[in-house]
PyMOL commands that place a pseudoatom at each C-alpha (Angstrom):
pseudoatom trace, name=CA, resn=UNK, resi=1, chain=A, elem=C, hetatm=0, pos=[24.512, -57.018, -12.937]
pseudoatom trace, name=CA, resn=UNK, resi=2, chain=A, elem=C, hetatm=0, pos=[27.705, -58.105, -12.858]
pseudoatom trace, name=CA, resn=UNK, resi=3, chain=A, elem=C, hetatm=0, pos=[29.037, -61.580, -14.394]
pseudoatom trace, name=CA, resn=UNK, resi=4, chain=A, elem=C, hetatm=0, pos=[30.649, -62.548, -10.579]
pseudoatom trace, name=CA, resn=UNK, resi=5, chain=A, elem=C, hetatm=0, pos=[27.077, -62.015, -9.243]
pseudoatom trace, name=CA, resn=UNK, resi=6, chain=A, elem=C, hetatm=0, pos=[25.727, -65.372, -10.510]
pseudoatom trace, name=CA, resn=UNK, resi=7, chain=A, elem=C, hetatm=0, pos=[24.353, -67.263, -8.210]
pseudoatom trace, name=CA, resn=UNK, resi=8, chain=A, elem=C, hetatm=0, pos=[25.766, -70.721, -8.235]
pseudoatom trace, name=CA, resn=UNK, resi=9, chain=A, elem=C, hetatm=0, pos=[24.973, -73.314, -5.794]
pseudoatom trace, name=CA, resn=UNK, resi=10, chain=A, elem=C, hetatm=0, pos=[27.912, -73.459, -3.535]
pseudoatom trace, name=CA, resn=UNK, resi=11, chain=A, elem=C, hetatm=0, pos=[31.222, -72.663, -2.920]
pseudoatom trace, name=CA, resn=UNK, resi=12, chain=A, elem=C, hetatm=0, pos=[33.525, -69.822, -2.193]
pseudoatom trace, name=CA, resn=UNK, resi=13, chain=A, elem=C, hetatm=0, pos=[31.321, -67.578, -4.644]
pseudoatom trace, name=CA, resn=UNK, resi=14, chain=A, elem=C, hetatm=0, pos=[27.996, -68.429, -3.075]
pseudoatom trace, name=CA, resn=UNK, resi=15, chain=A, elem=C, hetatm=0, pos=[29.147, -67.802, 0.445]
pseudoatom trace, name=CA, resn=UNK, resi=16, chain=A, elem=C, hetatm=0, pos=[30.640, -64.380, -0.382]
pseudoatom trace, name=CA, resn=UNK, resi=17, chain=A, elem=C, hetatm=0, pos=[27.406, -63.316, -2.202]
pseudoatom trace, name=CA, resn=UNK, resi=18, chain=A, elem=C, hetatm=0, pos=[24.854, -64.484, 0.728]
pseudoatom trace, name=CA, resn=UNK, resi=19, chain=A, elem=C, hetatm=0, pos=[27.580, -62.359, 3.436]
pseudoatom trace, name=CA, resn=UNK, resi=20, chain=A, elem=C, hetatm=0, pos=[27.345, -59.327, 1.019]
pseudoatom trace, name=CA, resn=UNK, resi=21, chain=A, elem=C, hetatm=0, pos=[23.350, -59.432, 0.519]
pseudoatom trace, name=CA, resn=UNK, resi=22, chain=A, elem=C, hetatm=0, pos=[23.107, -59.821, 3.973]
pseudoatom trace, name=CA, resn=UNK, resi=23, chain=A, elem=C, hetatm=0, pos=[25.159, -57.234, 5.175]
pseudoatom trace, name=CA, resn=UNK, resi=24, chain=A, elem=C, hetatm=0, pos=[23.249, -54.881, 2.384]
pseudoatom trace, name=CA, resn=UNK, resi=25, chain=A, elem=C, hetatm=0, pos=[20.278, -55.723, 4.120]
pseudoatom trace, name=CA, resn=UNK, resi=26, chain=A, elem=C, hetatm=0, pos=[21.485, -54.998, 7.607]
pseudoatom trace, name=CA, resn=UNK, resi=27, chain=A, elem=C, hetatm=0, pos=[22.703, -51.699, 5.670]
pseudoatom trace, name=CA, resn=UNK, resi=28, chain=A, elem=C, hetatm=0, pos=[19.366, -50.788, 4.213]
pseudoatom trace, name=CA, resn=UNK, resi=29, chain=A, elem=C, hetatm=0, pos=[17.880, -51.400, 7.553]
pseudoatom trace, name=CA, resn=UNK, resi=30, chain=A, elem=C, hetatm=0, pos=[20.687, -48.766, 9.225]
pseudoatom trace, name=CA, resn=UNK, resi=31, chain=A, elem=C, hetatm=0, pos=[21.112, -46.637, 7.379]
pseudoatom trace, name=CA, resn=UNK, resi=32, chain=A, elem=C, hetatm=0, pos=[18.519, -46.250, 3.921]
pseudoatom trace, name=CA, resn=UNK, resi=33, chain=A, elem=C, hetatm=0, pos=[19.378, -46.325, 0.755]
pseudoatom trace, name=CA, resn=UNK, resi=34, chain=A, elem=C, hetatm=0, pos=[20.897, -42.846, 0.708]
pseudoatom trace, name=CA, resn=UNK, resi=35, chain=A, elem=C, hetatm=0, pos=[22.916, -44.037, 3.197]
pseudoatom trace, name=CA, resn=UNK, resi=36, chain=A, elem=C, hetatm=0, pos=[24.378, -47.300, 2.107]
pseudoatom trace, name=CA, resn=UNK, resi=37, chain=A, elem=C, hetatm=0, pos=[27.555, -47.443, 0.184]
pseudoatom trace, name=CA, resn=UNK, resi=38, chain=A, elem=C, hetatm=0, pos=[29.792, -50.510, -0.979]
pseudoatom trace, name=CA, resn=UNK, resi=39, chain=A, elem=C, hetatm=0, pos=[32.183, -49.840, 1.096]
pseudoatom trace, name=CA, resn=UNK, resi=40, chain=A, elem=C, hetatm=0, pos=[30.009, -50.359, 4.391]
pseudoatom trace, name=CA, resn=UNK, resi=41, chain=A, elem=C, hetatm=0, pos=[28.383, -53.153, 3.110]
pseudoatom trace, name=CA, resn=UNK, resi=42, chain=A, elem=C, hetatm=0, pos=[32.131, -54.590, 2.461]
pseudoatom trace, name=CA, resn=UNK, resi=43, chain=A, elem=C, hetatm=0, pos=[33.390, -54.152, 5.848]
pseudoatom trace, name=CA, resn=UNK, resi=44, chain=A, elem=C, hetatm=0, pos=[29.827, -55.470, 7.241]
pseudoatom trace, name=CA, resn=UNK, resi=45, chain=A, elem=C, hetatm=0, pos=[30.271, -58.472, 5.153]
pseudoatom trace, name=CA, resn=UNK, resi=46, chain=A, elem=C, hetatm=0, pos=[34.043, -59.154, 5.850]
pseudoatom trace, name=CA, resn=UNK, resi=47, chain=A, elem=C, hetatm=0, pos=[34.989, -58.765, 2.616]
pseudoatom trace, name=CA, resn=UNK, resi=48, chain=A, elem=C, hetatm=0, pos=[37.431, -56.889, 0.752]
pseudoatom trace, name=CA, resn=UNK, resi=49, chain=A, elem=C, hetatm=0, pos=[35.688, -53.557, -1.356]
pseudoatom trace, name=CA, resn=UNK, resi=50, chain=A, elem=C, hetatm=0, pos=[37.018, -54.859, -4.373]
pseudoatom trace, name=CA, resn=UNK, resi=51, chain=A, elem=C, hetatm=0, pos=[34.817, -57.502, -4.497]
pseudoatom trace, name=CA, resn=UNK, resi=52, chain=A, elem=C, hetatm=0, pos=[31.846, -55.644, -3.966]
pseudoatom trace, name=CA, resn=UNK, resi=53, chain=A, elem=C, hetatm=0, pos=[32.790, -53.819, -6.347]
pseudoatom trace, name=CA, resn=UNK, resi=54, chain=A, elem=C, hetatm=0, pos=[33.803, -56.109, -9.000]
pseudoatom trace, name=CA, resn=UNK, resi=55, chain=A, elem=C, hetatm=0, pos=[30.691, -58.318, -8.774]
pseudoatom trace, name=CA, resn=UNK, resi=56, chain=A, elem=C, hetatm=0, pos=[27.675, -55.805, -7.958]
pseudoatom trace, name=CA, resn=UNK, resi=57, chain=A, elem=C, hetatm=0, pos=[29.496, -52.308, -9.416]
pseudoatom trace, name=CA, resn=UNK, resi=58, chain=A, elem=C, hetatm=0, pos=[27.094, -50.177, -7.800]
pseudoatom trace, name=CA, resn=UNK, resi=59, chain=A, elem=C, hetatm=0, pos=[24.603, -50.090, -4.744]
pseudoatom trace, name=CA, resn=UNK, resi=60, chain=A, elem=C, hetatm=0, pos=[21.462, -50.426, -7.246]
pseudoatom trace, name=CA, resn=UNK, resi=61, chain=A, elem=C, hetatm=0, pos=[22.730, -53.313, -7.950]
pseudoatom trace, name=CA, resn=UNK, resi=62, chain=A, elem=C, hetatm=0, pos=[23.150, -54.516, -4.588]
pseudoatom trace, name=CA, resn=UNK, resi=63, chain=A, elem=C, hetatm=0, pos=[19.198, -53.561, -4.244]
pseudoatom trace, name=CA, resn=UNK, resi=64, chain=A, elem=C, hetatm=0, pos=[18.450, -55.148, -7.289]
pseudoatom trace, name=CA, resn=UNK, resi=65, chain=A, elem=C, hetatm=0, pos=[20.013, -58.795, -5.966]
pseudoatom trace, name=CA, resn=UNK, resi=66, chain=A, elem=C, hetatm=0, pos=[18.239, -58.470, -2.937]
pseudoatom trace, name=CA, resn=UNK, resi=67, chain=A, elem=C, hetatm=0, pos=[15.221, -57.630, -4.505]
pseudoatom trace, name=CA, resn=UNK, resi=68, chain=A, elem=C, hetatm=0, pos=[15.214, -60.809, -7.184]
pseudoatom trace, name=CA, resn=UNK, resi=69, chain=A, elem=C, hetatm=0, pos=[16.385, -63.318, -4.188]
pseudoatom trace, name=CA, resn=UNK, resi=70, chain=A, elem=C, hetatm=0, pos=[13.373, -62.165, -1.652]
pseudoatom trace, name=CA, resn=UNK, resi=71, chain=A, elem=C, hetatm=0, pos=[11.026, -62.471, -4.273]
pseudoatom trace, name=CA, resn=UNK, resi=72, chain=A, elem=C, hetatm=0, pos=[12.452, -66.143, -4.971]
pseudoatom trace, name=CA, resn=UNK, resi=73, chain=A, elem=C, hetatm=0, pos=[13.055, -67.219, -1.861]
pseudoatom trace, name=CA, resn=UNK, resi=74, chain=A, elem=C, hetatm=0, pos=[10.202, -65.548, 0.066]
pseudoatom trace, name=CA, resn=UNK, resi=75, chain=A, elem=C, hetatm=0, pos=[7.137, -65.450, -2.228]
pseudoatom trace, name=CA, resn=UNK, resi=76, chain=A, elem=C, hetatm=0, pos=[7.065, -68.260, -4.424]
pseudoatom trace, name=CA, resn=UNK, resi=77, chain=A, elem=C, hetatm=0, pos=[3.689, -68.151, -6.314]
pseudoatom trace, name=CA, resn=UNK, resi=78, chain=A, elem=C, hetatm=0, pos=[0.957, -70.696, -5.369]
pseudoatom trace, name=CA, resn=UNK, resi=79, chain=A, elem=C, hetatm=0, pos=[-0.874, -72.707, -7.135]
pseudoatom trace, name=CA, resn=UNK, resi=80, chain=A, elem=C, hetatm=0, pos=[-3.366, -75.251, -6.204]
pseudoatom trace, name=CA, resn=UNK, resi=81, chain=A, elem=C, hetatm=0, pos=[-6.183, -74.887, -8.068]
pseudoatom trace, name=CA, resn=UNK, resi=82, chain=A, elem=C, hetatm=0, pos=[-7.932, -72.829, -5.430]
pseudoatom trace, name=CA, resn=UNK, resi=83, chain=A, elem=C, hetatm=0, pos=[-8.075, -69.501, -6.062]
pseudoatom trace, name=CA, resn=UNK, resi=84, chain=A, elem=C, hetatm=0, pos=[-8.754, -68.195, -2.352]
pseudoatom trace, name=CA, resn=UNK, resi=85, chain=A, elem=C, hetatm=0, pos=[-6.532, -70.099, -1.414]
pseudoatom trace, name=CA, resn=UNK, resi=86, chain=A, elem=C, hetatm=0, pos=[-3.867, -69.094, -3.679]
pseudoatom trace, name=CA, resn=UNK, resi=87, chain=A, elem=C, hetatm=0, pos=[-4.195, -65.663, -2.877]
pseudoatom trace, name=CA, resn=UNK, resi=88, chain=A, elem=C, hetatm=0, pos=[-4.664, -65.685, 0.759]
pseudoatom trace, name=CA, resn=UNK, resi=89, chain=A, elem=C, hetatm=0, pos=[-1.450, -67.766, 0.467]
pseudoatom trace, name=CA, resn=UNK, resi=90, chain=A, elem=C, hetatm=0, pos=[0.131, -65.142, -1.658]
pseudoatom trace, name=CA, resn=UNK, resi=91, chain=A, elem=C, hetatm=0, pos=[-0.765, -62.351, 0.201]
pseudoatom trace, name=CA, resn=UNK, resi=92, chain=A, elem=C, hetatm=0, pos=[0.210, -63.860, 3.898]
pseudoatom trace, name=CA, resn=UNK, resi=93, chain=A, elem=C, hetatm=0, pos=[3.997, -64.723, 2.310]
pseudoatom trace, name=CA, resn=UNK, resi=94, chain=A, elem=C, hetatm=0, pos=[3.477, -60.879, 1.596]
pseudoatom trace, name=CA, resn=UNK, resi=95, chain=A, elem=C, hetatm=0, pos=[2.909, -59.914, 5.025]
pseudoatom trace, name=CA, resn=UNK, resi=96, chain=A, elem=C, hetatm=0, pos=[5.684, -61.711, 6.285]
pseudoatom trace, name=CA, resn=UNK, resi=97, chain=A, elem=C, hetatm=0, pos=[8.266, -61.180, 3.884]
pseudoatom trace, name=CA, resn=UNK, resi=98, chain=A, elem=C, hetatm=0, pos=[7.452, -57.433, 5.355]
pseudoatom trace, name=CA, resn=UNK, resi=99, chain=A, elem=C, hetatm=0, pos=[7.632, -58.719, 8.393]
pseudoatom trace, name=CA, resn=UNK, resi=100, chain=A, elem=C, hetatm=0, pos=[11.055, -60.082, 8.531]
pseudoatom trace, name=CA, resn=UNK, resi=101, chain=A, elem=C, hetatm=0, pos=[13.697, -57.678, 8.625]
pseudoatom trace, name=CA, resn=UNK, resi=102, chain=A, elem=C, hetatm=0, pos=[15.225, -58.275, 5.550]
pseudoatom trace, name=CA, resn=UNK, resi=103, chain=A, elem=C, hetatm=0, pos=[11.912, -57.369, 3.684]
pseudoatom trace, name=CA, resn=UNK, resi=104, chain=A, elem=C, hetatm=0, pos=[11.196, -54.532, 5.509]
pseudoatom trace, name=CA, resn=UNK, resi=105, chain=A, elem=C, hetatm=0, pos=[14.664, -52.914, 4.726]
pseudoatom trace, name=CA, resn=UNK, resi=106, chain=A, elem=C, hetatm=0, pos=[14.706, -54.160, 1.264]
pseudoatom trace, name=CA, resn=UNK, resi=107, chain=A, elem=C, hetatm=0, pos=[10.744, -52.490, 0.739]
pseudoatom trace, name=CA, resn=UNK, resi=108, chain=A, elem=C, hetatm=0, pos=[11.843, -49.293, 2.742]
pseudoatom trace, name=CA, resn=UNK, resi=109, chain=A, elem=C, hetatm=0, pos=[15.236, -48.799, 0.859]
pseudoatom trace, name=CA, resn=UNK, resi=110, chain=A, elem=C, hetatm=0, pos=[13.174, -49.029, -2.430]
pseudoatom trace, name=CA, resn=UNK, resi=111, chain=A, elem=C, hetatm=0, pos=[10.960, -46.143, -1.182]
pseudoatom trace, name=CA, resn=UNK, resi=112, chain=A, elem=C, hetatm=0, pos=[13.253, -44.167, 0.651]
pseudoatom trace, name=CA, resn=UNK, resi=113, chain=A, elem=C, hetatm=0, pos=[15.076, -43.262, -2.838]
pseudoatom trace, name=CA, resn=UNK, resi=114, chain=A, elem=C, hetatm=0, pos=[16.299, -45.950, -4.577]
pseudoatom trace, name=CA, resn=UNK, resi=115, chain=A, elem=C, hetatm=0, pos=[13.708, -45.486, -7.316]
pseudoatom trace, name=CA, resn=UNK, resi=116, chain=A, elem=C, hetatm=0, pos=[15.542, -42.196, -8.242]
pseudoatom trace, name=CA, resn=UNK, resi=117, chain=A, elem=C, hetatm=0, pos=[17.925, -44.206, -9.869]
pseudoatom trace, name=CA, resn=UNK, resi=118, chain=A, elem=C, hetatm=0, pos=[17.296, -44.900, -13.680]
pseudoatom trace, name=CA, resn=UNK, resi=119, chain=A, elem=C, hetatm=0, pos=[18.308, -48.029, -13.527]
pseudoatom trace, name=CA, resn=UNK, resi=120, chain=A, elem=C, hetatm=0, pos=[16.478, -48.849, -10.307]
pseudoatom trace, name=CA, resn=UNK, resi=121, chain=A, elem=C, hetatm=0, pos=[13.035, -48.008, -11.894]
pseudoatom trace, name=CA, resn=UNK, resi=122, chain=A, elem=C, hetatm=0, pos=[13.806, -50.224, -15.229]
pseudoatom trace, name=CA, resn=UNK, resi=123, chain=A, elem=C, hetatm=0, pos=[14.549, -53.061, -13.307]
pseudoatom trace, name=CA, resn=UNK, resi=124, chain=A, elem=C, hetatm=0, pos=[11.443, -52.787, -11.366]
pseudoatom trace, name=CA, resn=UNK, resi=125, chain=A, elem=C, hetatm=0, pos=[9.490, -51.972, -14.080]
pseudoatom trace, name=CA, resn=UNK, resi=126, chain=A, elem=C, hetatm=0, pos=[10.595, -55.325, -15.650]
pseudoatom trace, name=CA, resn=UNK, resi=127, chain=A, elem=C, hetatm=0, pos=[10.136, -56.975, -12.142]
pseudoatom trace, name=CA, resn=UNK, resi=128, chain=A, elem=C, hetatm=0, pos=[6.851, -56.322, -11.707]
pseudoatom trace, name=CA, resn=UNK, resi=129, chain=A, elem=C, hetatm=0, pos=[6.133, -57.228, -15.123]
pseudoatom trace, name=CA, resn=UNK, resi=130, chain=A, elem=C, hetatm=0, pos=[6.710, -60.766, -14.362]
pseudoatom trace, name=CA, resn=UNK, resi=131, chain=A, elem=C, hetatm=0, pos=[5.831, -61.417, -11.481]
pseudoatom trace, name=CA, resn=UNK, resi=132, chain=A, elem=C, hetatm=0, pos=[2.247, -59.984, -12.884]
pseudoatom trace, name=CA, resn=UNK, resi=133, chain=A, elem=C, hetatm=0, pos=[2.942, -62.697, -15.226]
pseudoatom trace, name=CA, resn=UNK, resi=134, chain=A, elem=C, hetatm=0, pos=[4.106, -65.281, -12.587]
pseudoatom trace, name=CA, resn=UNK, resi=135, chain=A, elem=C, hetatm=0, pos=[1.074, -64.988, -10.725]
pseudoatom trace, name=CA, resn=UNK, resi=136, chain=A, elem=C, hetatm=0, pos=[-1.724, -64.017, -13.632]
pseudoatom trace, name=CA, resn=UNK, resi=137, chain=A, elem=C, hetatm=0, pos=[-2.636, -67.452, -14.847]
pseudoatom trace, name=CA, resn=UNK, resi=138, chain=A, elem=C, hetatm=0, pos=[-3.767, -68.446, -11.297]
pseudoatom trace, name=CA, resn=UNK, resi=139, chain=A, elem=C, hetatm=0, pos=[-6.644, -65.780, -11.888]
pseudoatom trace, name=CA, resn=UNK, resi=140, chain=A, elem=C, hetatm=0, pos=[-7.023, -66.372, -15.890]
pseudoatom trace, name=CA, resn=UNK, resi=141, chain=A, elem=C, hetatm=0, pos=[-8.114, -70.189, -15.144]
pseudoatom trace, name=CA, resn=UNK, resi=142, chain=A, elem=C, hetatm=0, pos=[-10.337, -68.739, -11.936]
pseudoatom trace, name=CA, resn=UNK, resi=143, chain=A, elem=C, hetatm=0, pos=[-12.142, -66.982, -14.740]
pseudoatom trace, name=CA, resn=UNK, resi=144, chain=A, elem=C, hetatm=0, pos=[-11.818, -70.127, -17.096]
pseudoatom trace, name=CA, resn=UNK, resi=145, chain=A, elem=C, hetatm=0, pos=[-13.988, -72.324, -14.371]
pseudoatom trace, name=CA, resn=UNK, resi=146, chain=A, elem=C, hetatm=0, pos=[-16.506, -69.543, -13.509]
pseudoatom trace, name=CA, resn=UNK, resi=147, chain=A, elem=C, hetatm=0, pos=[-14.974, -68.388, -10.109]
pseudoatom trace, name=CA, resn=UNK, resi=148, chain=A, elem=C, hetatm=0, pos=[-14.678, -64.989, -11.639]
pseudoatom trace, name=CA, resn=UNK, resi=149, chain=A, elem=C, hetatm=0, pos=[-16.723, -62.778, -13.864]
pseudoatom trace, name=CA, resn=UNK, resi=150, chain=A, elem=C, hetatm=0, pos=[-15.341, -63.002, -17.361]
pseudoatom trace, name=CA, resn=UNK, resi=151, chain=A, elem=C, hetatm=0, pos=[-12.580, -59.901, -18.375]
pseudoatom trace, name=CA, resn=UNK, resi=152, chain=A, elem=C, hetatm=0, pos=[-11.976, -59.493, -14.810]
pseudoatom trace, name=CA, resn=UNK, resi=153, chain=A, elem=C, hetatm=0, pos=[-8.651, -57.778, -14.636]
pseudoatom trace, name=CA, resn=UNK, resi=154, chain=A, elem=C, hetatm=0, pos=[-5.498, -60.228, -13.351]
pseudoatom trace, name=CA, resn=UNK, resi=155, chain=A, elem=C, hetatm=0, pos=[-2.939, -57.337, -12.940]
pseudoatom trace, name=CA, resn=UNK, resi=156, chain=A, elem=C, hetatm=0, pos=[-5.701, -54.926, -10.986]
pseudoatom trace, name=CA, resn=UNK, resi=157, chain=A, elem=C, hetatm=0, pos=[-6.638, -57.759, -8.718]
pseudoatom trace, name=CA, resn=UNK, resi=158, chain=A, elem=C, hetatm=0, pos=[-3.177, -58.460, -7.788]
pseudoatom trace, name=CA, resn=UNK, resi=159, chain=A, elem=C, hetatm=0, pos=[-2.310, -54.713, -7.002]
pseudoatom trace, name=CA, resn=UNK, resi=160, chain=A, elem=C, hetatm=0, pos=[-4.922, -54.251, -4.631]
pseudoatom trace, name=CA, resn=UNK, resi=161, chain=A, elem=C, hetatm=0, pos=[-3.802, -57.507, -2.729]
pseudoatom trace, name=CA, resn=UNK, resi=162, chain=A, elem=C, hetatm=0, pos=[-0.862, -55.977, -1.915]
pseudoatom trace, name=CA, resn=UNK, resi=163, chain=A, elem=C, hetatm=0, pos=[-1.370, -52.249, -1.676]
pseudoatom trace, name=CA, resn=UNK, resi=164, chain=A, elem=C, hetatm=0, pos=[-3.234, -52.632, 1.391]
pseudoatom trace, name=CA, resn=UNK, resi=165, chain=A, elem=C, hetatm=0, pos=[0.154, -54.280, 2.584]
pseudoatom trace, name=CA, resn=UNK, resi=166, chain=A, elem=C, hetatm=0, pos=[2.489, -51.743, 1.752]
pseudoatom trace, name=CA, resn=UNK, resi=167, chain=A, elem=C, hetatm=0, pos=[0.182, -48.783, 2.778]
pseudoatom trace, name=CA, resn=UNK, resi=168, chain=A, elem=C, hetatm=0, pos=[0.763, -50.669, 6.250]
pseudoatom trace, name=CA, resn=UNK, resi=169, chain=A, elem=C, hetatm=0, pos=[4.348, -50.617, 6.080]
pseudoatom trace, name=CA, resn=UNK, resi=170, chain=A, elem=C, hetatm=0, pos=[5.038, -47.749, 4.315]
pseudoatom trace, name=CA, resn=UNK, resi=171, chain=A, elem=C, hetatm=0, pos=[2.400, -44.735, 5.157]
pseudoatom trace, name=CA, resn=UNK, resi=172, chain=A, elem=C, hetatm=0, pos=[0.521, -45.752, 8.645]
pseudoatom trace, name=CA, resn=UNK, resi=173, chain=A, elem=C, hetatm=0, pos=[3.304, -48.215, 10.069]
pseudoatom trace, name=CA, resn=UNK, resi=174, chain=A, elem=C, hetatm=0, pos=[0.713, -50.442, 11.252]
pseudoatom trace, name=CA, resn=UNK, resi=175, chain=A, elem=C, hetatm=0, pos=[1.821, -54.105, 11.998]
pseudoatom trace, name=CA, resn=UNK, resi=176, chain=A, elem=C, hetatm=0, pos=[1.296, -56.466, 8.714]
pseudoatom trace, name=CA, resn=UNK, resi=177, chain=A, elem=C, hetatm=0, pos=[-0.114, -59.393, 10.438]
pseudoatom trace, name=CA, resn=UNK, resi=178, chain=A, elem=C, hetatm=0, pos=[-1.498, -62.690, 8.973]
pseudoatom trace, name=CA, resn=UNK, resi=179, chain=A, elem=C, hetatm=0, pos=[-4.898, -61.194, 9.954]
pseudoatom trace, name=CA, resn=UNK, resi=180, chain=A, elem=C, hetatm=0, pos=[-3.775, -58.317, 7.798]
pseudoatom trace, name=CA, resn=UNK, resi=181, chain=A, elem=C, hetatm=0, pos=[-3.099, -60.324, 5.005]
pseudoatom trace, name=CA, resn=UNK, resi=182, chain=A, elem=C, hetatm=0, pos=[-6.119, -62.562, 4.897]
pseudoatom trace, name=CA, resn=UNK, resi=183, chain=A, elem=C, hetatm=0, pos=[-8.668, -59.413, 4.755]
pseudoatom trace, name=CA, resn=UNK, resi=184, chain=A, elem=C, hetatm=0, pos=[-6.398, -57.991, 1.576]
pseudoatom trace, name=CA, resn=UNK, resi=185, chain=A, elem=C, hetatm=0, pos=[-6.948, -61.262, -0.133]
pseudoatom trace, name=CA, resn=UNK, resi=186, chain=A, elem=C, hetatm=0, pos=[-10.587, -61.136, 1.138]
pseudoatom trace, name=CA, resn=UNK, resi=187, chain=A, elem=C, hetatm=0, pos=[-11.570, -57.480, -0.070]
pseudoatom trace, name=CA, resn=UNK, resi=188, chain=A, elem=C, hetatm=0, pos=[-9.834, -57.975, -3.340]
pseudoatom trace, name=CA, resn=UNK, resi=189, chain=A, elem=C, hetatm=0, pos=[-11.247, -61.242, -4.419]
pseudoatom trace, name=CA, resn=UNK, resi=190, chain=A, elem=C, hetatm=0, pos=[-14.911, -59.939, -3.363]
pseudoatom trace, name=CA, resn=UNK, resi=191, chain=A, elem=C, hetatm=0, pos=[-14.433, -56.959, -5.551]
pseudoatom trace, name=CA, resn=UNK, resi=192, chain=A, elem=C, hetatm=0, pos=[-12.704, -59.351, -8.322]
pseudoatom trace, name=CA, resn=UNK, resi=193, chain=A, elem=C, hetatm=0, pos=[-16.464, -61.324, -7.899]
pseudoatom trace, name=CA, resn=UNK, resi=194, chain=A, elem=C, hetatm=0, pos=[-18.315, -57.991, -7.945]
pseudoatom trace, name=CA, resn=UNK, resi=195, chain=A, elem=C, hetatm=0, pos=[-16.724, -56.906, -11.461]
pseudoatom trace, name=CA, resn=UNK, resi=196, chain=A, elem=C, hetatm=0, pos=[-15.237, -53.973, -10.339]
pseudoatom trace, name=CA, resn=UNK, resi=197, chain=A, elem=C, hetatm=0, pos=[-11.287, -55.068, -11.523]
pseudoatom trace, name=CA, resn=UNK, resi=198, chain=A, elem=C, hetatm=0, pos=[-13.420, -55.903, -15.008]
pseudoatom trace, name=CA, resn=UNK, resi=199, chain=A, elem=C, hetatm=0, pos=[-11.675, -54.547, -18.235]
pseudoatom trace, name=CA, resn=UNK, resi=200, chain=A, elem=C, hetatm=0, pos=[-13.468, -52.036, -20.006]
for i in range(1, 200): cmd.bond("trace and resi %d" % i, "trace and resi %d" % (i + 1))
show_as sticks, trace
zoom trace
């Protein structure tokens, strides 16, 4: 990403970059992925082109920003010491990051053919990665105090917290409610305590 797309806490910079994301999310939402270019998301923002442009270069980018700041903003990972807890917790700010419209563009537009872009899938693949590593100590010391069977899989019990989620959103359109949410968290931490996420 571009230099000029560092976030920085105030200022002229920070108010152009939170008009642009937001108008790339009102974009995503309109029109896809395939259908966004800079130069809507300019004149949505209020912006001139050239600064879209200069500080995001492409629309991947764009996705890429909004991608990182929902994830920041949105989903912070939890951490109390309770392991149900934690992940009911994670999977509910989940549901309604999906909820909001932002998410739901942002998780469509990803979907809908943004991941045909090379340099879309490397940064996911690099997202994922740590936020897998954001979140896998919380299940590491579960298994450290005996709340999970030992070589139980972090990264496999994560997934299936939130595939339920996005098979909701994406595939069946079904509302991702709270209720939602809390049964994800439920079925995957009772097959976490039946060993099936074990390692072999």
């Amino acid at each position: 990403m571009k230099d000029g797309a560092t976030r920085r806490p105030g200022g002229r910079t920070a108010q152009v970059r939170a008009a642009v994301l937001h108008a790339t999310f009102r974009e995503l939402a309109e029109r896809g992925y395939a259908g966004m270019s800079l130069e809507h998301v300019a004149l949505r923002a209020g912006v001139h082109k050239s600064t879209v442009y200069r500080r995001w270069a492409t629309k991947a980018n764009l996705l890429l920003d909004a991608v990182s700041t929902l994830a920041e903003t949105r989903i912070p990972v939890p951490d109390t010491g309770d392991l149900d807890q934690d992940v009911r917790a994670f999977a509910r700010m989940i549901a309604a990051t999906m909820r909001s419209d932002d998410g739901a563009a942002v998780v469509r537009g990803l979907f809908g053919g943004a991941t045909e872009s090379p340099e879309v899938r490397d940064f996911l693949q690099g997202f994922w990665a740590g936020r897998f590593a954001q979140v896998r100590p919380i299940v590491e010391r579960a298994v450290e105090r005996g709340d999970l069977p030992e070589h139980t899989d972090a990264d496999e019990l994560i997934k299936h917290v939130g595939a339920p989620l996005y098979y909701r959103l994406l595939v069946t359109l079904d509302p991702v409610t709270a209720t939602v949410a809390d049964r994800a968290a439920a079925a995957a931490l009772a097959a976490a305590r039946a060993g099936v996420f074990s390692r072999d």
